[in-house]
C-alpha positions as CSV (number, residue, x, y, z in Angstrom):
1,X,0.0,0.0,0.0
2,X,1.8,3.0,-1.2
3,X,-0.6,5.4,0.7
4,X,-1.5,4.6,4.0
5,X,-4.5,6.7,5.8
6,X,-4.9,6.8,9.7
7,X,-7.9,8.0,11.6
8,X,-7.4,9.3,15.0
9,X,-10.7,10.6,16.1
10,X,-11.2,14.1,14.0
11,X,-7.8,14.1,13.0
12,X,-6.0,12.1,10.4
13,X,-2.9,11.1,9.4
14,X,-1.8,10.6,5.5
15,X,1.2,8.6,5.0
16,X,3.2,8.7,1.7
17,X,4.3,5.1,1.9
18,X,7.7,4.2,-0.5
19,X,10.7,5.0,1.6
20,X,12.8,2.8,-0.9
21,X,12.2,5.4,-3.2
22,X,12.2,8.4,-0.9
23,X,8.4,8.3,-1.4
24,X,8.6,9.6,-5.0
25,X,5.3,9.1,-6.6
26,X,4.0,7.2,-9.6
27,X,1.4,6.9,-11.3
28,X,0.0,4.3,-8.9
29,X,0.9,6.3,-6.2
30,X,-0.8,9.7,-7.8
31,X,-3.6,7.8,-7.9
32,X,-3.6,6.3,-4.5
33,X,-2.7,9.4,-2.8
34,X,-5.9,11.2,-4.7
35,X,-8.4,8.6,-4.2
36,X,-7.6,9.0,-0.3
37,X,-7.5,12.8,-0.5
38,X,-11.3,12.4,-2.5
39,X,-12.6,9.8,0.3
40,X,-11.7,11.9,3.3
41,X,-13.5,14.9,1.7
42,X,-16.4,13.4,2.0
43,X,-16.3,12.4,5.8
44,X,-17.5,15.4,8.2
45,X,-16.6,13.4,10.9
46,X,-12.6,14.0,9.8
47,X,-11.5,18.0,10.6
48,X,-8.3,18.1,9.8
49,X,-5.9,16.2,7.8
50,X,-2.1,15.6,8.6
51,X,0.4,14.7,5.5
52,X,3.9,13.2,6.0
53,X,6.1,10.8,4.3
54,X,7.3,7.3,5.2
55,X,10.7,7.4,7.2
56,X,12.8,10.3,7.9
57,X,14.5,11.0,5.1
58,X,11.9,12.4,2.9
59,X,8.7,13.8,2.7
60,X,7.8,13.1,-1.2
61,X,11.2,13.3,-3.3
62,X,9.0,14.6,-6.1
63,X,7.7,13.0,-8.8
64,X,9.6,9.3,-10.0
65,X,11.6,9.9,-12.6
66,X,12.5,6.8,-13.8
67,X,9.0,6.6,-14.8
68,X,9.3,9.7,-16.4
69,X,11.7,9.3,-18.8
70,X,10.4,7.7,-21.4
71,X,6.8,8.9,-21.5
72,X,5.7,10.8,-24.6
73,X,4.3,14.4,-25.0
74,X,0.9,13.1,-24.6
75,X,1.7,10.8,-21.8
76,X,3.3,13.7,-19.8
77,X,0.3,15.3,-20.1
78,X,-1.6,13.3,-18.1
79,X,1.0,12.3,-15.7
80,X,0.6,16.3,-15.2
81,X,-3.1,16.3,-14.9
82,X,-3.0,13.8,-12.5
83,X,-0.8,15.5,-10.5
84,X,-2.7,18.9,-11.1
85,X,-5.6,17.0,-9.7
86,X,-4.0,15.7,-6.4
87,X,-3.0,18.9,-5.6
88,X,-6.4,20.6,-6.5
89,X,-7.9,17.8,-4.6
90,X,-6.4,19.4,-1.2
91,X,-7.0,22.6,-2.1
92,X,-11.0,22.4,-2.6
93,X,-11.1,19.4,0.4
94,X,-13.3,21.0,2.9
95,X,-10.7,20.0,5.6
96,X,-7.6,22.8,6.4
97,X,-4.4,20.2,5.4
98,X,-1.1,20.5,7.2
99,X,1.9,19.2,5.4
100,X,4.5,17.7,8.0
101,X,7.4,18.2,5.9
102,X,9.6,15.5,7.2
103,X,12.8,15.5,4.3
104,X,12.9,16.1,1.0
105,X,10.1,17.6,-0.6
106,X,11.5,18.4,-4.2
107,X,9.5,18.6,-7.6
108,X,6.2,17.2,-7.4
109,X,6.9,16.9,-3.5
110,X,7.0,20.7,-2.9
111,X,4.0,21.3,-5.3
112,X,2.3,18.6,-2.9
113,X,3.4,20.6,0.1
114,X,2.2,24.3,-1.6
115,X,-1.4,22.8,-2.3
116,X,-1.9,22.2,1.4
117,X,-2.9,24.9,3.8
118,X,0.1,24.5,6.2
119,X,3.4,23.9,5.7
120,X,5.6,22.5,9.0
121,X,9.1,21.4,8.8
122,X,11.6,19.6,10.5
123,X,15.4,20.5,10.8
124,X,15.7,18.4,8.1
125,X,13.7,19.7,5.7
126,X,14.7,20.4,2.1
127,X,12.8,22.3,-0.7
128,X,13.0,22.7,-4.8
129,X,11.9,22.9,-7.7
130,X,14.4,21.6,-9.4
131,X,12.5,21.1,-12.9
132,X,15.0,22.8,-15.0
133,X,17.5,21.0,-14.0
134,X,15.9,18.6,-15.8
135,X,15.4,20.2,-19.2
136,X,11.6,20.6,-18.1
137,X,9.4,23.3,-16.0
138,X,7.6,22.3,-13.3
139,X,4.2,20.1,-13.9
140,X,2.1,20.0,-10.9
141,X,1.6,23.9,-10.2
142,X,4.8,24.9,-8.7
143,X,5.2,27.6,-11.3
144,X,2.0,29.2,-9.7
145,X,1.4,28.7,-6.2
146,X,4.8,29.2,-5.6
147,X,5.1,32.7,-5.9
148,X,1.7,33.1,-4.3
149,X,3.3,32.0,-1.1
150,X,6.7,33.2,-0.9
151,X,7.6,37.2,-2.7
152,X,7.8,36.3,-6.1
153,X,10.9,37.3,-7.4
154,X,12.4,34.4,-5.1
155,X,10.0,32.4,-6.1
156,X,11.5,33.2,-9.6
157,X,15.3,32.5,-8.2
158,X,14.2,29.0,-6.9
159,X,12.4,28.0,-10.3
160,X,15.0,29.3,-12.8
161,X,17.7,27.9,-10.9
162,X,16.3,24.6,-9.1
163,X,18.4,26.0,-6.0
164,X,17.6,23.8,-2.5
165,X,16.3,25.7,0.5
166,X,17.0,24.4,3.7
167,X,14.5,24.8,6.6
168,X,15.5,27.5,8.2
169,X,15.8,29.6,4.7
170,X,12.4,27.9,4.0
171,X,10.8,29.5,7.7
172,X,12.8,32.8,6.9
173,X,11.3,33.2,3.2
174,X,8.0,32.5,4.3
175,X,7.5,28.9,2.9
176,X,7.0,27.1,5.8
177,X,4.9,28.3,9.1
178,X,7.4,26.5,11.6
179,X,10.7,24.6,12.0
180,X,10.6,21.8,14.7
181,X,13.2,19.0,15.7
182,X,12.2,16.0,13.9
183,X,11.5,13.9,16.6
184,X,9.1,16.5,17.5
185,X,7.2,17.3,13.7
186,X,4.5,14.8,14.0
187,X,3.9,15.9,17.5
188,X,3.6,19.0,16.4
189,X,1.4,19.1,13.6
190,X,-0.9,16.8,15.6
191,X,-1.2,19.7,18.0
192,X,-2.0,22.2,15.8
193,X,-4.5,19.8,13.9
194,X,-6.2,19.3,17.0
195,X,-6.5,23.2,17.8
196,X,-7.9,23.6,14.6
197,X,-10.6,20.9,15.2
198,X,-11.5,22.3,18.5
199,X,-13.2,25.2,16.6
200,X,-17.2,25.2,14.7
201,X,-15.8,22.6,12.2
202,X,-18.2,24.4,9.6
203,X,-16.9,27.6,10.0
204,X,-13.3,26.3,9.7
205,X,-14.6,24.9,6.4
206,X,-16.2,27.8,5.5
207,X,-12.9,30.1,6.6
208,X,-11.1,27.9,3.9
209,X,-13.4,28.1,1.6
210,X,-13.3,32.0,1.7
211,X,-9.8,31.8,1.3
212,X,-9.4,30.1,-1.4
213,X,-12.0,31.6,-3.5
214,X,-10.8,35.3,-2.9
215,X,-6.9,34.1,-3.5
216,X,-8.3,32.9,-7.4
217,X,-10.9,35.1,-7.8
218,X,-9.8,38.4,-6.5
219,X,-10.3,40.6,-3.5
220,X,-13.3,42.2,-4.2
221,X,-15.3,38.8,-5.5
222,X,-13.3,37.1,-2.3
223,X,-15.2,40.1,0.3
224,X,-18.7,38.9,-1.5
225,X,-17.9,35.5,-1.3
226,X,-16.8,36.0,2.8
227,X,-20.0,37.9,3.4
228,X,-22.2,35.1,2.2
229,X,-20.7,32.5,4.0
230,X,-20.8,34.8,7.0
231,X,-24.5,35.5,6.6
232,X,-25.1,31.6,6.5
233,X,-23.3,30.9,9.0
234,X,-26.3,32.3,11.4
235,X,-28.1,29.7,9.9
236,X,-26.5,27.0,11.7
237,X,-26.9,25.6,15.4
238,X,-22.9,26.1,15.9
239,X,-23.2,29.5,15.3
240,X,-25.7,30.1,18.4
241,X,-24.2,27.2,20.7
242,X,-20.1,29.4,20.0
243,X,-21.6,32.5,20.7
244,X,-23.9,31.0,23.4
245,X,-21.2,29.4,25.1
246,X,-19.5,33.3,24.9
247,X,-21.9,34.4,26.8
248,X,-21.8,31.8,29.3
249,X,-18.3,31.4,30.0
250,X,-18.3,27.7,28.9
251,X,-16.5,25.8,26.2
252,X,-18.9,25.6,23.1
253,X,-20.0,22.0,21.9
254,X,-20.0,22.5,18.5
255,X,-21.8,19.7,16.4
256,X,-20.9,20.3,12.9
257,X,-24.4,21.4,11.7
């Protein structure tokens, strides 16, 4: 199994699972990773999603290139669409997803890493795009939601020269939230995952939701979208047991409805 999914109450845990090959993914593995990524969405019982690698060497190596190699113009196509749709997969998942960048998370893995909603790292932590080194540019989105999360003309450094990062340049640049010991990274995320869930699991959804649409569609069509979702909001029981509980000095019991 090349993709291993835990549950740990509203929390869980996805595990990129091919430390012999530094958890680079195939095809199989693409699809693996995005059938998992399509199930969970569908669960509201699951808040918040954790992603990692196998081992501690790497967190996805990027994309396998020995599978690579060979493939045809048309076959790189959809090796790309497939990726394009793993990493669109997080992105409109209803849950917030924290990558716990563990190792190397080069190519394909960064691009995996971008589409989540937080990046952690350990010490050992190493990021790239190092497409062009390759005689290719990137395939899975790096070449856009790179430089919507770090300034973008070192966003344009790192994809013209496939320059590595290191954690701490990656935390100083803006790429990653935190830098932990890596004893500590899974630890870590799990805390923050479980802060997260310990808020009105719609509106978290809806937060994200907000987000994203204003980041693609603009400011002023993402202020329309934020006062929608605000407005409905009052039309759910969470929204009267948070404020409720306010009021009363107790922590709220949200139900998710």
């Amino acid at each position: 199994m090349s993709v291993r999914v835990e549950r740990e109450g509203a929390i869980t845990l996805v595990t990129v699972e091919r430390p012999e090959r530094l958890n680079a993914l195939d095809t199989a593995t693409l699809r693996a990773l995005l059938a998992a990524v399509q199930e969970l969405a569908t669960e509201e019982a699951i808040a918040v999603v954790v992603l990692t690698g196998a081992g501690d060497r790497a967190f996805i190596a990027g994309a396998d290139i020995s599978e690579m190699v060979e493939k045809s113009p048309a076959e790189a196509l959809a090796f790309a669409e497939l990726g394009h749709a793993v990493c669109r997969a997080i992105e409109e998942a209803p849950q917030p997803y924290i990558a716990a960048v563990n190792g190397y998370a080069l190519g394909g893995g960064c691009e995996i890493a971008l589409a989540c909603d937080i990046r952690l790292a350990s010490e050992r932590a190493v990021f790239a795009q190092p497409e062009v080194t390759l005689g290719i540019p990137p395939g899975w989105g790096g070449s856009q939601r790179l430089p919507r999360v770090v300034p973008p003309g070192i966003a344009r450094e790192l994809l013209y020269t496939g320059r590595r990062v290191d954690a701490q340049e990656a935390l100083r640049i803006g790429l990653v939230n935190a830098v932990y010991p890596a004893d500590q990274l899974l630890e870590r995320a799990r805390e923050l995952a479980n802060r997260i869930a310990a808020n009105g699991p719609l509106a978290v959804r809806l937060t994200k939701a907000a987000v994203r649409f204003g980041l693609e569609q603009g400011l002023e069509a993402g202020l329309t979208y934020e006062r929608q979702v605000f407005a409905y909001a009052f039309t759910t029981e969470d929204q009267r047991e948070g404020m409720r509980a306010f009021l009363e000095k107790r922590r709220p019991a949200f139900r998710g409805r």
